[in-house]
C-alpha positions, 0 to 999 in steps of 0.5 A: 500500500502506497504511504501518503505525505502531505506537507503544507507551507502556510502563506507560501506564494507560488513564486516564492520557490527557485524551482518556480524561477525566483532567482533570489531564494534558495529552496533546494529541497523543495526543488529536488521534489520539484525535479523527481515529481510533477510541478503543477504551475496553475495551481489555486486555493479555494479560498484566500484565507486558512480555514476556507481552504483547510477545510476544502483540503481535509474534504474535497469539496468548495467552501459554499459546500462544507459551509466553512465560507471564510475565517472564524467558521467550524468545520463541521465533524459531519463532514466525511475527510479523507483521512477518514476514509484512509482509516477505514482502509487500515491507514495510520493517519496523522496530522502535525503542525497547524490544521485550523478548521476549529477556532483557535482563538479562545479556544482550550488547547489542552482539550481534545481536538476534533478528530476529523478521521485522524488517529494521531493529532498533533495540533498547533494552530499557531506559533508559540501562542498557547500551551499545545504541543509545540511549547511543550516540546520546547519546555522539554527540549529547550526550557531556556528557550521556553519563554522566547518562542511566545507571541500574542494571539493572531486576534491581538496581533490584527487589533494592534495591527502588529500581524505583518511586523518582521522580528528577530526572535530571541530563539535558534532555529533548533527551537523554532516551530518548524523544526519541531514539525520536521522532528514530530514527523521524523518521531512519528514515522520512526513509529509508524513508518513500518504500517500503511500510513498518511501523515500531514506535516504541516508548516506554519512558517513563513506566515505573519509575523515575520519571527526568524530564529537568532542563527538565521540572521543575516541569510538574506541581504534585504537590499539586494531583493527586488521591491513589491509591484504596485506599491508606492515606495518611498524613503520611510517605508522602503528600508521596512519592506525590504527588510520583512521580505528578506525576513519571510524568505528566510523563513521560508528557507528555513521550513525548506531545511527542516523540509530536508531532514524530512527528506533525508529520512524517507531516504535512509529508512527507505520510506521513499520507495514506498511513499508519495509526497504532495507539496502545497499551501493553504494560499499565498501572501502578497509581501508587499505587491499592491502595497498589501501583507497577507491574503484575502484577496482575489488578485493571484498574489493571494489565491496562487499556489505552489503545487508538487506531487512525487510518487515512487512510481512517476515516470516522467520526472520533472514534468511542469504541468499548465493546467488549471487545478486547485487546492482540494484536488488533492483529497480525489488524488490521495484517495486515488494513490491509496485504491480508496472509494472516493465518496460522491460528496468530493467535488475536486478532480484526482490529479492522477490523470495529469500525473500519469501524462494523460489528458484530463478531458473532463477538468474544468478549465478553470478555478473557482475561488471564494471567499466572505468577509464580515462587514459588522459584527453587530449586524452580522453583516456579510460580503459574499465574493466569487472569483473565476480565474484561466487560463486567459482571464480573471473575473471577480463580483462582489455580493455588494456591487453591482460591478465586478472586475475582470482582467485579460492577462493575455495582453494584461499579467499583473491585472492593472486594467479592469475591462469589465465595463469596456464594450469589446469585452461584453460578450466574453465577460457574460460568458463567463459569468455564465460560466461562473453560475453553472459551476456553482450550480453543478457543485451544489452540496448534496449532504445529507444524502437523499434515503427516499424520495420522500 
């Protein structure tokens, strides 16, 4: 039986890797997946925001379907996932590191967390917030370190809108979250590695704020990184930006180092003869283009992903595939590597067809992307929003406004010059509103399943 590692990087770009061509990082290890498996270059999250996407991840299905339409939503334990049903095919199934479909605000983190069809949870929703796995094992293993690795709630960082600041921690990288992830996930395979399993290693680094450990300093030169695109730079602010891009690449080279050690031990245990490997994040971060931190955004900054799958048995290594897939494609896919039955409630497409070089006739040829956000509190007010993005256009409306955007990134990539009101774009912009309706339509929940017909 074919094992199952998924590893997410949380707030990766697509761009962010030197495999994609960024000549400024160094992600070696990523890069070695890349070139022993497929890279899938149009990749897109369901929604720009942790839970949203997660959620579509663990289930297969878009965010309008499982219900979690954006931050602050619980997953509901109803929902079948696939680690349930790999359980049910005798997987030892395992999460590590950040998973957030459940609030972690105010939420008890010494309480048994839901088990979304996972045998083994190890969750830490954020990094150094609350007494979880992660500072336990820093208590343990590094008590000096103990009291440096702690930060504020996200909730409090947003209020202080301190979330998007970059630090110097006061911590090596032999302390940091990501590298208790990598050690949790080497201890677990030591385990288990023997039986049929799925493990979910999942990163929380390089998200906001920017903390990099003290023996990291320095592994970028902020002056020698290109600035944002579409932000207005000036002799106050261009000093800060450089110097928290320079911070978010080190830590994304950082999570690609712990990502080696991982690497290094499918290869010595010979786990890797025997183990598939499915690379992604939860979305993307704009590190400063549009003058913007973070995500929930509909530009490609935020919804654009990086996407790697490495099987043992993948014929045509280093293979870059164009086509249009998405995020929670990869639940059909692992259901697919392992033999197990999909359930009819999946929505997402297995990539399998891609990975073995086949055409995929029957994929959609673009993603719906979706998202809400709270307007008001006290009125529970709501904005509802849907995004279409091609290979050739991006369209996104707003439950708010009447007029949307749309963009022709054959003649427009970075999306400057909204057509939507422009005459000579009417009939295409009505096609694909059209288009946008049809799909979700066809991709109505269909749960609870129908017993009679009445």
């Amino acid at each position: 039986m074919m094992n199952i590692l998924v590893i997410t990087i949380d707030q990766l770009r697509w761009d962010a890797l030197s495999c994609a061509g960024n000549k400024e990082i160094e992600t070696p290890n990523i890069d070695r997946l890349s070139m022993e498996g497929v890279r899938f270059t149009h990749a897109f999250t369901n929604a720009p925001a942790c839970m949203p996407a997660r959620s579509s991840l663990l289930t297969g299905r878009f965010p309008h379907a499982h219900g979690v339409r954006g931050g602050g939503v619980r997953l509901s334990e109803q929902e079948v996932t696939f680690p349930q049903i790999l359980s049910q095919r005798g997987y030892h199934t395992a999460h590590i590191g950040k998973l957030h479909v459940q609030n972690h605000t105010y939420r008890d983190h010494t309480a048994p967390h839901p088990s979304y069809g996972y045998r083994t949870l190890q969750v830490t929703d954020e990094r150094g917030t609350y007494r979880d796995p992660y500072t336990q094992w820093v208590e343990r293993n590094h008590p000096q370190y103990a009291e440096a690795v702690r930060i504020e709630p996200g909730a409090t960082r947003v209020r202080n809108q301190t979330d998007h600041l970059s630090v110097n921690g006061s911590f090596p990288s032999e302390a940091s979250h990501s590298r208790w992830v990598s050690e949790a996930s080497i201890e677990f395979l030591r385990e288990f590695g023997s039986a049929p399993f799925m493990l979910w290693t999942s990163f929380f680094d390089p998200h906001s704020p920017f903390i990099v450990p003290s023996d990291l300093l320095g592994r970028y030169d902020p002056d020698e990184l290109t600035l944002p695109r579409n932000c207005e730079i000036t002799a106050e602010n261009e000093v800060v930006i450089r110097q928290k891009k320079a911070a978010y690449y080190t830590l994304v080279s950082h999570v690609d180092d712990c990502i080696g050690r991982l690497m290094a031990y499918l290869d010595e245990s010979g786990l890797s003869e025997r183990t598939a490997v499915l690379l992604s994040s939860d979305h993307g971060e704009f590190l400063g283009d549009w003058g913007r931190w973070g995500k929930g955004r509909s530009e490609d900054e935020s919804i654009r992903i990086p996407l790697i799958v490495r099987t043992p048995d993948i014929m045509d290594k280093g293979r870059v595939v164009d086509d249009i897939v998405q995020l929670f494609d990869l639940a059909p896919t692992i259901c697919d590597l392992t033999g197990s039955m999909k359930p009819h409630s999946m929505q997402a497409r297995s990539l399998l067809p891609l990975l073995k070089g086949e055409e995929d006739a029957g994929r959609v040829p673009f993603a719906l992307v979706e998202l809400n956000t709270e307007v008001s509190r006290t009125d529970t007010a709501e904005v509802f929003e849907k995004t279409l993005r091609s290979q050739d256009y991006r369209l996104t409306i707003w439950s708010n406004q009447e007029k949307g955007v749309m963009y022709d990134l054959r003649l427009d990539p970075l999306q400057l010059n909204n057509v939507w009101s422009d005459p000579g774009y009417q009939k295409i912009r009505d096609k694909l509103i059209w288009e946008l309706l049809q799909r979700l339509i066809q991709t109505e929940n269909t749960l609870p399943v129908r017993t009679n017909p009445f």
